[in-house]
C-alpha positions in Angstrom: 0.0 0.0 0.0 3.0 2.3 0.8 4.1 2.2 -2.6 0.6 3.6 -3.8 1.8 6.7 -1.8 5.6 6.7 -2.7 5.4 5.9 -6.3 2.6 7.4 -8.1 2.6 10.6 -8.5 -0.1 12.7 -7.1 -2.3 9.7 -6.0 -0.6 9.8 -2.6 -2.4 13.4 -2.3 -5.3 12.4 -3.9 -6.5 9.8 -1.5 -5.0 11.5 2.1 -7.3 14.6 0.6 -10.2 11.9 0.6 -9.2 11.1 4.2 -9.5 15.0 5.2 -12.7 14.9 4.6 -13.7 12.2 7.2 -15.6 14.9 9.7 -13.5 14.1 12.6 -9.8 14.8 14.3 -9.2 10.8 14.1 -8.9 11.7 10.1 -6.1 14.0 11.0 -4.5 11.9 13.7 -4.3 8.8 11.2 -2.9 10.9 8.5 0.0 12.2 10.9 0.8 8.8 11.6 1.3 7.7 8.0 3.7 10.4 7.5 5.4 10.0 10.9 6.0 6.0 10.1 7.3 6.9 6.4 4.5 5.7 4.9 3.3 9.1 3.1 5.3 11.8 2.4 4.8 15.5 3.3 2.7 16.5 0.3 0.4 14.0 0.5 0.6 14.8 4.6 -0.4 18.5 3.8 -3.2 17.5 1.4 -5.1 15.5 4.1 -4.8 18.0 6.5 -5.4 21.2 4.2 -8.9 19.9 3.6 -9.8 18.6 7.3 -12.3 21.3 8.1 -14.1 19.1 11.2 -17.3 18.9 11.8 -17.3 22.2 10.3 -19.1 20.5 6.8 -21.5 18.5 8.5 -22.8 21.7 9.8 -22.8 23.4 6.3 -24.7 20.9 5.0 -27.2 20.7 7.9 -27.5 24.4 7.9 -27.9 24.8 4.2 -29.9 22.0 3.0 -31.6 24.1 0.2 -28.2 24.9 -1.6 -26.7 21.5 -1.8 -25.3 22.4 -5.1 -23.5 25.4 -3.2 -22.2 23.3 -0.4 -20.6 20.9 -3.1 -18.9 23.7 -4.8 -17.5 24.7 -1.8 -16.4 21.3 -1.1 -14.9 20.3 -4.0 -12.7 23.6 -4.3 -11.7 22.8 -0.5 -10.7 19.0 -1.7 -9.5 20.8 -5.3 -6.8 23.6 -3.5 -6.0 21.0 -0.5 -4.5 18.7 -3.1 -3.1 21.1 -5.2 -1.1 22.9 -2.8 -0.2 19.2 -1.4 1.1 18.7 -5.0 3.3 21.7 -5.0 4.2 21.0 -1.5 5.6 17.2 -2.4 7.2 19.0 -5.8 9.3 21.4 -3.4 9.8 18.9 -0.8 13.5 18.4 -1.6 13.9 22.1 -0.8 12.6 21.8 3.2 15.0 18.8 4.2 
């Protein structure tokens, strides 16, 4: 499974962005301790944690329940720049060590 991280690019960040959005601090916790046992790097690290918002989208959606359309927009540019910047993070990775 470590390889899935380590060797493809960009789906290391893909997926730990998927894990950010698990609405709870056990999301971030889990994430930490992928990258603290080697098995993700610090891109993909920064991608899961960029988009961990909480419980903070369980209460958009419950609190906006006529604009679902809204709350997915605002989701998927959370998910979209959480990845992204966990791209460019693992691309300049080489710089921070």
């Amino acid at each position: 499974v470590s390889l899935l991280f380590t060797n493809v690019p960009v789906v290391g960040q893909l997926i730990a962005g998927l894990v950010g959005l698990i609405p709870n601090c056990a999301a971030s916790v889990i994430i930490t301790e992928l990258y603290l046992e080697g098995i993700i790097g610090i891109g993909s690290m920064m991608s899961g944690l960029l988009v961990g918002a909480g419980v903070g989208l369980l209460i958009l959606f419950r609190v906006n329940r006529r604009h679902i359309k809204e709350n997915l927009t605002i989701l998927g540019i959370l998910y979209a720049f959480g990845v992204v910047w966990g791209v460019i993070i693992e691309a300049f990775s080489g710089l921070f060590v």
